[in-house]
Residue, then its C-alpha position, 0 to 999 in steps of 0.5 A: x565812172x559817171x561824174x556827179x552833178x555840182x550845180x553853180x548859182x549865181x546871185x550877182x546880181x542880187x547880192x552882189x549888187x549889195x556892193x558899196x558903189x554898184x548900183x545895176x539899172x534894168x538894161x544891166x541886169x538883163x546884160x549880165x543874165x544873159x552873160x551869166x546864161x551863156x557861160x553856163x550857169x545853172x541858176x541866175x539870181x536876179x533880184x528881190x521883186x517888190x523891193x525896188x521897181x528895177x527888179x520888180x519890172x525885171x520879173x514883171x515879163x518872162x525872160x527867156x533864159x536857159x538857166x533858171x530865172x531866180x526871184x528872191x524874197x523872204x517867206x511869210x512874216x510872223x503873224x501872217x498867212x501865206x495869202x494875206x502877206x504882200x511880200x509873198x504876194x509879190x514874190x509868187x507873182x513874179x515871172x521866174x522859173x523858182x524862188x529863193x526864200x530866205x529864212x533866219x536859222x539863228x535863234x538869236x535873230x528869230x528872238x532880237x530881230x523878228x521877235x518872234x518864236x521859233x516854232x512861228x519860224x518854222x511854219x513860216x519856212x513850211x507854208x512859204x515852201x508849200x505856196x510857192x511849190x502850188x504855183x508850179x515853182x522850183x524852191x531854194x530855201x537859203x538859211x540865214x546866219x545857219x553856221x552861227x545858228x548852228x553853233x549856238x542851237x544845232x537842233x534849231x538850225x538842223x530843223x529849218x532845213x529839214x522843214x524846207x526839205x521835207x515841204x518839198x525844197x529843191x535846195x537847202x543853201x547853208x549861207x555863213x551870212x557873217x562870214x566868219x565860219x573857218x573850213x573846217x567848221x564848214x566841212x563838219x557842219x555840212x556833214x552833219x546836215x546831209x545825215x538829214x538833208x541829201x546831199x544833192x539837195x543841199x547848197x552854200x552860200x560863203x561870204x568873204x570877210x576872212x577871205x575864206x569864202x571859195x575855201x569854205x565853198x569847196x570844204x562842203x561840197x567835199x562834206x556833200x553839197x552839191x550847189x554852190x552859190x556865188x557872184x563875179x568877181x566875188x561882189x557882195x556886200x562887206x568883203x564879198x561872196x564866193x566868187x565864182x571866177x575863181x570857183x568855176x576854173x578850180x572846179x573844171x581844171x583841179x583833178x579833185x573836182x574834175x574827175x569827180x564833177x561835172x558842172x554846166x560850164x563847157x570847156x569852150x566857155x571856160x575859155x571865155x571867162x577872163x573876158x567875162x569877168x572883165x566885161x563885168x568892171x567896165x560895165x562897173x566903171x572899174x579898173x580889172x584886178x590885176x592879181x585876181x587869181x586865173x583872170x587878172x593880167x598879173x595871174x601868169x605874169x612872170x618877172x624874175x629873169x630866171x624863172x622866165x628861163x624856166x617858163x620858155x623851156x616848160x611852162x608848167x615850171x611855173x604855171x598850175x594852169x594853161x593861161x589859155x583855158x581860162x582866157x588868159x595870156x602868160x607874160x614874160x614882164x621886162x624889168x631891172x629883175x629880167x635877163x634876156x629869156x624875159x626881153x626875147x619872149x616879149x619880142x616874139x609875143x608882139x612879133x619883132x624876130x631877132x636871133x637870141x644872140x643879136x647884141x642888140x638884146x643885151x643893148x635893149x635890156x641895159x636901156x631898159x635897167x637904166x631907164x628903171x634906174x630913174x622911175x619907168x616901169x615897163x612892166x606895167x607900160x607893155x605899149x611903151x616898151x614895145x615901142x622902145x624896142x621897135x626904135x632900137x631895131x629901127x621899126x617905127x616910122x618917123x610920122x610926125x614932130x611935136x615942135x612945141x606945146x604950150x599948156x596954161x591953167x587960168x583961174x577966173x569968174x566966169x560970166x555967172x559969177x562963179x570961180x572957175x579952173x579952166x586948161x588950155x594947150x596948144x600944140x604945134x606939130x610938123x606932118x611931112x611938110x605940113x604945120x598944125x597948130x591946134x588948140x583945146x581946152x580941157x577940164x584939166x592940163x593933161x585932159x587939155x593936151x590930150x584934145x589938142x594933140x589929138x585935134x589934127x593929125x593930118x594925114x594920120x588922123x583917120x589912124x586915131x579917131x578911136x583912140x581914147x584915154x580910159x585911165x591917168x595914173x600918177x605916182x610920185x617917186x620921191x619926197x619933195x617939190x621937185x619930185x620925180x612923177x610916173x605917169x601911166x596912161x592906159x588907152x583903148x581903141x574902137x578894136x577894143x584892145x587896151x595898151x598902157x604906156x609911161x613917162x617919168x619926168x620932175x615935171x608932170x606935164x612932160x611925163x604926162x607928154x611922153x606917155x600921150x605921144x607913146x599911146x598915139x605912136x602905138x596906135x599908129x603902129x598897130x594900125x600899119x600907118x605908112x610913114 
């Protein structure tokens, strides 16, 4: 039996740049469209020309992309013609393959916020759809407010759709633009609009606010729509929209939607979209969220000794999906809650074979329960427990000594006159039979340290030159001046792999020490350097 079409629309980079803190330049937006291109969305929305010059010079030349190049925009104002309205102007100007309107399908927004009437809102939707089809466009009418609009006056809301639709509309799109509507009320609502609208001409576009948007999306296509708006990683404005990470395996991967649908994401792209969603919060500056449903490293993360057991026998005991389709890995995570299925999975994982009754299994898990006894975490540090089983199966080459180090913070006015806070370290370390000394400064103490521990390495310094620090994370485990503090330092190398590591010390420098000497001893590792 032949599977329907569901089309997936992308507006990332439109409303998703709508975020606190997201702010995309040109050379961003054109980045992301064309990840968005390869990963098989059907529609990229990517901006609102006219209404700041990055996305006006973003429409200003063709951009070849196999997905439709959206431009959004509002249609005419009340009062205007179609002509005279350099909104429009812009917008049917604008080098993209179709057009978003958007349109108020409140009555309570057309009289408080356009102040107009409803009928002039109505030949507004006509003669925006109307114009934009004369310029060989392909038009999407998104009806703001719709479920709200439709709740208070459903005879208002139903006839801006069907003025979209009847002009010729490629796309009605029912947005819950407060994000309050529940999935059942979704569900009803949609049904009640494909009585008048085909279904298959029919879209929504879910905001997040009771974290319900992916539901809500899912409640109308099962009432008839057949496009889904949405952005990466749920970005939006508020609490989000739809998102699409979640959206898209649940559709290719849950029988419900598989069997019946067919969308344009390939399964071999489906493959791609851990990576995806992660490119996405670096170029963000932000760190993944580690429990994001499919894509997030806590997704197949399993902790308890004895559903590890489970897992190693079964997978599917645990795991609604294969990790791997999505990009993803399983993790067996060490902790004081493991037993010994959880520490010889990680040891297979990153390749040190050991028979599951060598004794020094049950010593590697004893040190690991009593080190968790006073703060660390390995099941956030992956590197340094790597590390701590390597020694105990005598599998890290002895590379260097840190003999001593020596870090001082010193406030002073510099030569213009102003307070300054500046950190120095100097650190002496034994290479064979060399001994360096080296000595930065940094914008902090631990920054300081860092760049001098890091400054000569002697023969391994080459192993190092792309290793870098991308996050210092520092808890405080308990109350007081003399406190214990968790440090754990994530880094990265120009391979692009990321490792975490750990230490745990009263004293901050010393827990700081420990988690930068595990990052270079890892990198050195994974770099086969010879002892």
């Amino acid at each position: 039996m032949p599977r329907e079409r569901l089309y997936l629309f992308d507006t990332t980079l439109r409303d998703g740049a709508q975020t606190n803190g997201v702010d995309f330049t040109l050379a961003d937006k054109l980045v992301i469209a064309r990840m968005l291109d390869d990963l098989g969305l059907d529609y990229v929305e990517a901006g609102y020309p006219g209404a700041n010059p990055t996305d006006t010079n973003l429409f200003a030349e063709k951009r070849p992309l196999r997905a439709c190049l959206t431009a959004f925009g509002m249609t005419r104002r009340p009062g205007r013609s179609a002509s005279n309205d350099p909104g429009l102007v812009a917008l049917l100007d604008a080098q993209a393959d179709a057009i978003c309107f958007v349109a108020k399908a409140w009555d309570y927004h057309v009289r408080v916020a356009l102040e107009t009437t409803e009928e002039e809102m109505l030949a507004s939707i006509r003669d925006s759809v109307r114009s934009a089809i004369a310029k060989g466009r392909e038009v999407l009418l998104d009806c703001e407010h719709f479920f709200d609009g439709y709740k208070a006056k459903p005879a208002y809301a139903l006839a801006c759709a069907k003025a979209a639709y009847d002009e010729g509309a490629r796309w009605v799109v029912l947005c819950d633009t407060n994000g309050g509507t529940l999935p059942h009320e979704v569900e009803k609502i949609v049904g009640e609009v494909c009585k008048i609208v085909p279904g298959d001409h029919v879209g929504i576009h879910a905001h997040n606010d009771t974290e319900q948007a992916v539901a809500n999306s899912f409640a109308a296509v099962r009432a008839g729509a057949r496009q889904i708006q949405g952005t990466l990683n749920g970005l939006g404005e508020r609490c989000g929209n739809a998102n699409l990470v979640s959206i898209i395996p649940t559709l290719k991967l849950k029988a419900e939607f598989s069997q019946k649908f067919d969308i344009g994401v390939p399964d071999e792209k489906l493959q791609t979209l851990a990576h995806v969603s992660h490119t996405l919060d670096e170029m963000l500056n932000r760190a993944p969220d580690r429990h994001a449903p499919y894509v997030g490293e806590s997704a197949f993360a399993t902790k308890a000794g004895i559903h590890a057991s489970a897992i190693m026998k079964e997978p599917a005991t645990y795991e609604h999906v294969a990790p791997e389709t999505v990009g993803n890995r399983r993790r067996l995570l060490v902790s004081d809650q493991s037993g010994r299925s959880n520490v010889l999975a990680e040891l297979e994982r990153i390749g040190l074979s050991v028979d599951k009754d060598d004794p020094r299994v049950i010593r590697l898990l004893d040190e690991v329960k009593d080190r968790e006894a006073i703060g660390y975490a390995y099941e956030a540090a992956d590197a340094s427990f790597e590390l701590l089983a390597r020694r105990m199966l005598g599998k890290v080459p002895h590379y260097f000594e840190v003999e001593k180090f020596d870090v001082n913070v010193e406030q002073r006015v510099n030569a213009k006159g102003e307070r300054v806070t500046v950190s120095q370290a100097v650190v002496k370390v034994k290479v064979g039979d060399d001994v360096l000394i080296s000595a930065s400064e940094g914008i902090g103490p631990v920054n300081a340290l860092d760049l001098a521990l890091r400054k000569d390495l002697g023969k391994y310094q080459s192993f190092i030159t792309g290793l870098e620090l991308t996050d210092y994370r520092v808890r405080i485990l308990n109350a007081g001046t003399e406190a214990v503090t968790r440090v754990l330092i994530e880094s990265a190398d120009e391979s692009g792999e990321h490792w975490t590591t750990i230490g745990v010390s009263p004293n901050i420098i010393d827990a700081s020490f420990q988690a930068l000497m595990d990052s270079i001893i890892y990198k050195l590792v994974k770099s086969g350097a010879p002892a």
